[in-house]
C-alpha positions as CSV (number, residue, x, y, z in Angstrom):
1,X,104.6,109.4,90.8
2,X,102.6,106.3,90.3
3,X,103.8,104.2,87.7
4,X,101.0,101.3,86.3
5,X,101.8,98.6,83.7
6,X,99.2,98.9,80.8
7,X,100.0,95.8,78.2
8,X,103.1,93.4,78.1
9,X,104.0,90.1,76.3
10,X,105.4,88.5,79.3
11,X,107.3,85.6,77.6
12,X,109.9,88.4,75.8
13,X,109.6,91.0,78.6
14,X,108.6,93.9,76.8
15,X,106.3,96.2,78.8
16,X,104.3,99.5,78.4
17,X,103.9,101.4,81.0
18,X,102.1,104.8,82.1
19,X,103.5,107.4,84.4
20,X,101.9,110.7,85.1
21,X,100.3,110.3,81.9
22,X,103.0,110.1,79.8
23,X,103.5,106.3,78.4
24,X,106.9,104.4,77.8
25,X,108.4,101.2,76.6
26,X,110.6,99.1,79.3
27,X,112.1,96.7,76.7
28,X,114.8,93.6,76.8
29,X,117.3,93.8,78.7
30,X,115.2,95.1,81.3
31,X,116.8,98.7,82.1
32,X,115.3,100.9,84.1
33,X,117.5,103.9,83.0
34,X,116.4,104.1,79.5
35,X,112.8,103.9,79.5
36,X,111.7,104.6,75.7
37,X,109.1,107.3,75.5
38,X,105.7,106.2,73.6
39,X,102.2,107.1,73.1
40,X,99.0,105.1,73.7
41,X,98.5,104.7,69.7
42,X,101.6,102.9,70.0
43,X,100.0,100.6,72.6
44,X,96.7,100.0,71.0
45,X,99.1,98.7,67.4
46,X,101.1,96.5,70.3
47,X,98.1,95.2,71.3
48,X,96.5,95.0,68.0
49,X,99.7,93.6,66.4
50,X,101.9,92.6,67.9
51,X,101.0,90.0,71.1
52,X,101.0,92.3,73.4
53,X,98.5,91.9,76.1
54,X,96.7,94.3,78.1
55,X,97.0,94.4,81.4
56,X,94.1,92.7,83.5
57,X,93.0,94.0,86.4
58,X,95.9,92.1,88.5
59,X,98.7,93.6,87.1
60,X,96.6,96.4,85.5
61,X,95.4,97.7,89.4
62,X,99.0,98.1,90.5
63,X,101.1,101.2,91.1
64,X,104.7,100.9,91.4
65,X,106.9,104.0,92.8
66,X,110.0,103.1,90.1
67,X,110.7,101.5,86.8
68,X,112.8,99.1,89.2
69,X,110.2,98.0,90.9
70,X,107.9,97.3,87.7
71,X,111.0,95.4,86.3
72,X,111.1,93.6,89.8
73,X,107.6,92.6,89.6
74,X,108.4,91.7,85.7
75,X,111.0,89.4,86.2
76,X,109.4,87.5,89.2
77,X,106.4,86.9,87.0
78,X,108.4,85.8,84.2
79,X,110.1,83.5,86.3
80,X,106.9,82.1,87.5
81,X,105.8,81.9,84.1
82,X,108.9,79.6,82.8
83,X,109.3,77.4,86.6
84,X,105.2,77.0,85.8
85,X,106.5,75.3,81.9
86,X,108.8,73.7,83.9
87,X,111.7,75.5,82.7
88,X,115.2,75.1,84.9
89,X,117.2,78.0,85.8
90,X,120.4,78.2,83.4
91,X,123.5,76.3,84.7
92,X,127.0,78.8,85.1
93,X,128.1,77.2,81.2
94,X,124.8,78.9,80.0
95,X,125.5,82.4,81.6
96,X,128.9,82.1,80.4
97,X,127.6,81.8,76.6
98,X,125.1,84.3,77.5
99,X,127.7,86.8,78.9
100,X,129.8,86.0,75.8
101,X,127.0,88.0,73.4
102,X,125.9,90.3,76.0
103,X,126.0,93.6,74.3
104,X,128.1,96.8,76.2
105,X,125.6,98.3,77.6
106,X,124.0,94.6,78.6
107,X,127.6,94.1,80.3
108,X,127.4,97.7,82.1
109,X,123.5,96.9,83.1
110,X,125.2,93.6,84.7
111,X,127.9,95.4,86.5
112,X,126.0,97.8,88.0
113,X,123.4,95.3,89.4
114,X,126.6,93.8,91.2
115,X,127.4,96.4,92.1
116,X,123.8,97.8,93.4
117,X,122.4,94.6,94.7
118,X,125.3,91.9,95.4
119,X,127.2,94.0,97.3
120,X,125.1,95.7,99.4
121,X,123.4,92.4,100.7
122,X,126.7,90.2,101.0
123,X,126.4,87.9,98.3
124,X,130.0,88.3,97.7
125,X,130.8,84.8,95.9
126,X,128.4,85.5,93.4
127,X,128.9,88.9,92.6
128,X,132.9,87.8,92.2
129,X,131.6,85.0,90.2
130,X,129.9,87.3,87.9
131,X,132.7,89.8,87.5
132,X,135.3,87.3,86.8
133,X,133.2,85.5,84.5
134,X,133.0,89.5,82.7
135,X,136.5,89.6,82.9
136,X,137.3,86.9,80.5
137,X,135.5,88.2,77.7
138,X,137.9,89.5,75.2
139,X,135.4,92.7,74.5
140,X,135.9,93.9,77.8
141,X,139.5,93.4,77.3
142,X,139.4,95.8,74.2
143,X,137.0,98.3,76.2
144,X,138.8,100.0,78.5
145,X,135.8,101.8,80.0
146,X,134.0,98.7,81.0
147,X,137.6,97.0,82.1
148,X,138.2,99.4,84.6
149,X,134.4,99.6,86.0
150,X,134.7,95.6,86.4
151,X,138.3,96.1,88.4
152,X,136.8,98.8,90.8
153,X,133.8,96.2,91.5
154,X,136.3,93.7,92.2
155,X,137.8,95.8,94.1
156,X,134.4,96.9,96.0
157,X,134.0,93.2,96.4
158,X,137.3,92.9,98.2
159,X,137.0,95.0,100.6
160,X,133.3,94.7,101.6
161,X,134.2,91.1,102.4
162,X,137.3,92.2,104.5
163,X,135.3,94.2,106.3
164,X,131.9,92.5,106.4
165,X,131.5,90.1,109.9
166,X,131.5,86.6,108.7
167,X,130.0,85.6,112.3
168,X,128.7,89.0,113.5
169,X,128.1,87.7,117.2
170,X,131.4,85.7,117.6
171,X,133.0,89.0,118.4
172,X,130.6,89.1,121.5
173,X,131.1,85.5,122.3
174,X,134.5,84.6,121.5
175,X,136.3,86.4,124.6
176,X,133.6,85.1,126.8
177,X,134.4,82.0,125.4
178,X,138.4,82.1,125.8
179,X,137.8,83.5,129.2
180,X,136.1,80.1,130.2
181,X,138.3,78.0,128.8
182,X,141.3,79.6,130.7
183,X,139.3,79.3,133.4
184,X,138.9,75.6,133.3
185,X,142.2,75.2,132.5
186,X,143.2,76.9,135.6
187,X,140.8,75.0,137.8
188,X,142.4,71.9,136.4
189,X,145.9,73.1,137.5
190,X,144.7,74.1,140.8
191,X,143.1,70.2,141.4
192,X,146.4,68.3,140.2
193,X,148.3,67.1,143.8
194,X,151.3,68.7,144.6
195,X,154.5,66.5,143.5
């Protein structure tokens, strides 16, 4: 199931793609769930219309197994893009304001990535970060659906770091290491003249 990127406007990250020869429409925010079904009359008016571009033969010539991984590849081009205009990341007050008008299922998309990829590879403070940050807003207050997803991942996020090794070697090296200090304090003991 080879899935190949056929025109995009990078700068708004909307992309067309084709997979088994049906076409679809990965639009903003980047979800790979929901791809929107399409044809390619629909991407020759992009192209035509719109500022789409067509893929070149870089981007055009390469299969991806998922949506994810064209949204992957997506996002780390567009990042390259804006680093390349010399754009700076956002600071935490800009994802705040950005979080604050983030749609429902933009919130959802947001928890489940925490929940997909922070977790899984440790990166417990931000993922916390993030959740907390969600937690504020008063429109996950009022939904109760999204309230109680964001408590679970907190929850997740607890006890992943409880039971994830801060130092995973220190368990090997710590009893060595007690063991050789008793044994230096003994030695000391053992050398101190007799009163």
């Amino acid at each position: 199931m080879a899935i190949r990127i056929k025109a995009m406007v990078l700068e708004d990250k909307w992309v067309y793609v084709e997979r088994d020869g049906s076409f679809y429409l990965l639009r903003p925010p980047l979800d790979y769930e929901n791809p929107i079904p399409s044809t390619e009359g629909h991407i020759a008016k992009a192209v035509a219309f719109y500022g789409f571009t067509p893929a070149d033969d870089n981007v055009g010539s390469k299969s991806f197994d998922s949506f994810e991984d064209v949204i992957s590849f997506v996002t780390k081009l567009y990042v390259d893009l804006k680093k390349s205009q010399g754009a700076k990341p956002p600071t935490k007050k800009d994802l705040r304001k950005i979080l604050k008008y983030a749609t429902d299922a933009e919130l959802r998309m947001c928890l489940k990535r925490v929940r997909e990829k922070l977790i899984p590879h440790g990166s417990f403070d931000g993922a916390e970060a993030i959740v907390q940050d969600i937690l504020m807003l008063d429109k996950i207050i009022n939904n109760p659906e999204l309230y109680k997803m964001a408590q679970d991942i907190q929850g997740d996020i607890s006890r992943k770091r409880a039971a994830y090794p801060v130092f995973p070697d220190l368990n090997k090296k710590l009893p060595k290491a007690l063991a050789y200090k008793d044994s230096i304090q003994n030695s000391r003991y053992m050398l101190r003249p007799a009163a």
